[in-house]
N, C-alpha and C positions, 0 to 999 in steps of 0.2 A: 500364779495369781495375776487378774488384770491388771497392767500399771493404772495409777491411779492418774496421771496426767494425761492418759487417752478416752477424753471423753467420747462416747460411743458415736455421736454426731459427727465425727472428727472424721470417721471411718468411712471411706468414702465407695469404696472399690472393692469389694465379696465375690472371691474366687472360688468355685466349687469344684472340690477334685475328688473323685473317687477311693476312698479307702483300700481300695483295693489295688492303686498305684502308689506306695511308698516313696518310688526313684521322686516321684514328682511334688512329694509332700517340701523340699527344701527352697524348690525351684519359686515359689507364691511371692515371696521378696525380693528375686531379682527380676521377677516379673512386673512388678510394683505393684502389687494386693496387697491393702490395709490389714484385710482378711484373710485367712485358710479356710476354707469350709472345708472341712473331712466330714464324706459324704458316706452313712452306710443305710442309708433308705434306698431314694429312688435308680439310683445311679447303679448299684449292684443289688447282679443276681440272688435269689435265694441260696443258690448252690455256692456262692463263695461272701453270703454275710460270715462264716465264722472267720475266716480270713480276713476279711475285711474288719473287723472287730479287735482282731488282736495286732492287726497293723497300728490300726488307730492311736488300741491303746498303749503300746508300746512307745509310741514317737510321741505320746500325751502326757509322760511319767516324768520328762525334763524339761525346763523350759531352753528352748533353742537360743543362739549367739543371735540372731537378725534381730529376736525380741517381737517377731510377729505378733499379733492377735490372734488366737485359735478358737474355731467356732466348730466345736459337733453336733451332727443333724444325726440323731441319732433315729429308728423306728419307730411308730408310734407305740407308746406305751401299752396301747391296748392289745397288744398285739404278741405272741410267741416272740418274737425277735427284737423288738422292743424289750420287752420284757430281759432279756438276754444282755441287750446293753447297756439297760439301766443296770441290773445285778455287778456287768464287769467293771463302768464307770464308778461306783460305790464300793465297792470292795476291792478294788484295785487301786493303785498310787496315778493312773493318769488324772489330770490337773485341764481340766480348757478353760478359756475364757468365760465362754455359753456356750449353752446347751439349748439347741434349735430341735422345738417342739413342732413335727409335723401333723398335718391335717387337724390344727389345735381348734376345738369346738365348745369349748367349757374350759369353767374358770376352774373349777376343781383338780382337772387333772394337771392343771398349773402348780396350784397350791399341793397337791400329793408329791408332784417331784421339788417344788422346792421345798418341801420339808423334809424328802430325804436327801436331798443334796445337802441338806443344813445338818442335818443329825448325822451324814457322812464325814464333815470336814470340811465339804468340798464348796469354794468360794463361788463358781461358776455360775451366770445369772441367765435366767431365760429368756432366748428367744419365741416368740410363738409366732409361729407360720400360719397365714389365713388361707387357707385355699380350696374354701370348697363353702357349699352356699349357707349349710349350715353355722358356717364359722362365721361369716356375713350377719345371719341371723342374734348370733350370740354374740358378737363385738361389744358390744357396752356393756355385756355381764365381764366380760373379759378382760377389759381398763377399766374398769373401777372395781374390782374387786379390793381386798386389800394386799393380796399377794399374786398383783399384777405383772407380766413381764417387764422387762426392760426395755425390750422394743418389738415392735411387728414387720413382720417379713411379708411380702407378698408374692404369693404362688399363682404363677399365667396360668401356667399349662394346666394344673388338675383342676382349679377354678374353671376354666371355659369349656372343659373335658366333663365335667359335674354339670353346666350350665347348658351345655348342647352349642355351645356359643365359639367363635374361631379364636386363636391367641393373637390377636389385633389391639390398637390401642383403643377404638373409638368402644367395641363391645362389651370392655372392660373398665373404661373410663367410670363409671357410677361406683364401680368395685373400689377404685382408687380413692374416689373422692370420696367414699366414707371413710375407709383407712386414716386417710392425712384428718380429715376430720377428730378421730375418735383418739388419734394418734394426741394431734396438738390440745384437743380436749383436758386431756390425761397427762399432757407431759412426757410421754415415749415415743421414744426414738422410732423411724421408719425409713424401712429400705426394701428398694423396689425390686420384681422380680426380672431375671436374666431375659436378655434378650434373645432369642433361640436362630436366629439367621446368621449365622459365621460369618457366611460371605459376603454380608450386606454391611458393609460399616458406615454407609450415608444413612441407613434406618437404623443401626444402632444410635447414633451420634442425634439422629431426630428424635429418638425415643427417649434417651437419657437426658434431652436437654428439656424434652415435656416433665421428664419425671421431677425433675429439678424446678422447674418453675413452679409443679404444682405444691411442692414443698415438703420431697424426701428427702432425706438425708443425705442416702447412698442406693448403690445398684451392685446387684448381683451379677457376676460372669459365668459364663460356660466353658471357657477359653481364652489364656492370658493373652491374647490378640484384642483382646474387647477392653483392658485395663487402661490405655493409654486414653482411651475415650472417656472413661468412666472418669478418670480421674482430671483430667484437661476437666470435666463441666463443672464437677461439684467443688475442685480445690477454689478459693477466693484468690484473688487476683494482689499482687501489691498493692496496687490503686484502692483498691474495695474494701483492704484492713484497714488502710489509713486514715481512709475517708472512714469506717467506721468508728474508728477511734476519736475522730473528729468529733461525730457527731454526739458520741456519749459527752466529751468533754465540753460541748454547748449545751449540751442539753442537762445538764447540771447549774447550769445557769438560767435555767427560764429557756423561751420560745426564742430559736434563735434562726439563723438559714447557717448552711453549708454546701460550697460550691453552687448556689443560688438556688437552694432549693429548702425548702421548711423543714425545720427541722422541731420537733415535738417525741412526747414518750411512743407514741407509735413508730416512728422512723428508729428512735433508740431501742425499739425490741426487735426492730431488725439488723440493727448494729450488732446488738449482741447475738444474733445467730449467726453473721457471719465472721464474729471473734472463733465462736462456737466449732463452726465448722472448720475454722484454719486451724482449732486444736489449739487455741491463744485464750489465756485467762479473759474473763468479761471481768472486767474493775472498771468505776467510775471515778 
């Protein structure tokens, strides 16, 4: 079960690891990932998803000492093997946090699994992954349905892969900026897709700090090499709680400044995103 005082926004740093690597499912918290992603879509073969399946849901039947967050990206449902991970996730004792709906295009097949997640037991809330143009398309059927995900993930590679388009920021930028849009629209949470250059940590570090200003959450990895970046941009600073906290506490008072600067309920809805993000109560 998700702990209840990790609010999702908290969550800064989403490690995706292969189902099909066990040894490295323990390793995600001394790496410092908020998140696990146990991966059995894109990342494994067809010849070793059953593998990959019962690795998952083996290590997903206890909750671990670290206390990690666990995130399954399971096959699309529409799909034989989807189909296959729905079936072991429901009728099995594995327990994840969420459950990361790929190539999500419809709000239906949101509502189909979380009604059997519900009728399973199973507390696990969904992710939905956008990444492909149809999902674009359907975005507002999608946050506002009434059995909307929790939060939206955003997919580089098979979005630009779908779009004829390079996995760059600027080509994808329109793709983001509806996201964060429909995202804060609706209230769900959003986290940005992986950076795909390893050996580039001045274009990670440029990337994650665009993703950040434009107002996700969190960012996805490919390699616990990229977490130390991830988490450096999104974690809030001492300086930045306190002065948030500041400004709720004037700002309960009428129109006030803080550190010389105006402080009103728009400056306090940004206070409390960055209570939000440090994973610190928002009280006034």
């Amino acid at each position: 079960m998700l702990d209840p005082n990790k609010n999702i926004r908290s969550l800064k740093s989403w490690l995706f690891t292969p189902a099909t690597r066990p040894d490295r499912f323990e390793h995600a918290t001394k790496a410092g990932a908020d998140v696990l992603i146990l991966d059995l879509e894109d990342a494994v073969a067809l010849s070793n998803k059953e593998t990959a399946r019962n690795n998952a849901m083996t290590y997903l039947q206890t909750r671990p000492a670290d206390g990690i967050t666990r995130a399954l990206r399971i096959n699309s449902p529409s799909t034989v093997e989807g189909f296959k991970d729905l079936q072991a996730l429901l009728f099995g004792a594995a327990s994840p946090d969420y459950v990361i709906l790929p190539k999500c295009d419809s709000p239906g097949t949101i509502a189909l699994v979380h009604c059997l997640l519900h009728e399973a037991g199973k507390s696990a809330q969904i992710i939905a992954l956008i990444e492909s143009a149809r999902g674009v398309e359907t975005l507002e059927e999608i946050v506002s349905a009434s059995l909307k995900p929790v939060c939206l993930l955003f997919g580089a590679a098979d979005m630009a892969a779908d779009l004829g388009a390079t996995v760059d920021w600027e080509p994808l930028l329109w793709v983001r900026s509806r996201l964060v849009q429909a995202a804060a629209l609706n209230g769900i949470a959003l986290v940005d897709s992986p950076f795909f250059a390893i050996a580039d940590p001045d274009g990670l570090k440029r990337e994650t700090e665009s993703a950040f200003r434009m107002g996700f959450h969190g960012k996805c990895a490919i390699h616990p090499a990229q977490l130390a970046s991830l988490n450096a941009v999104f974690t809030p600073r001492a300086a930045e709680i306190a002065e948030a906290r500041q400004v709720l506490v004037v700002n309960q008072q009428g129109v006030g400044s803080v550190n010389h600067k105006m402080v009103d309920e728009a400056f306090a809805r940004q206070a409390r995103a960055v209570l939000m993000r440090a994973g610190l109560p928002v009280s006034e």
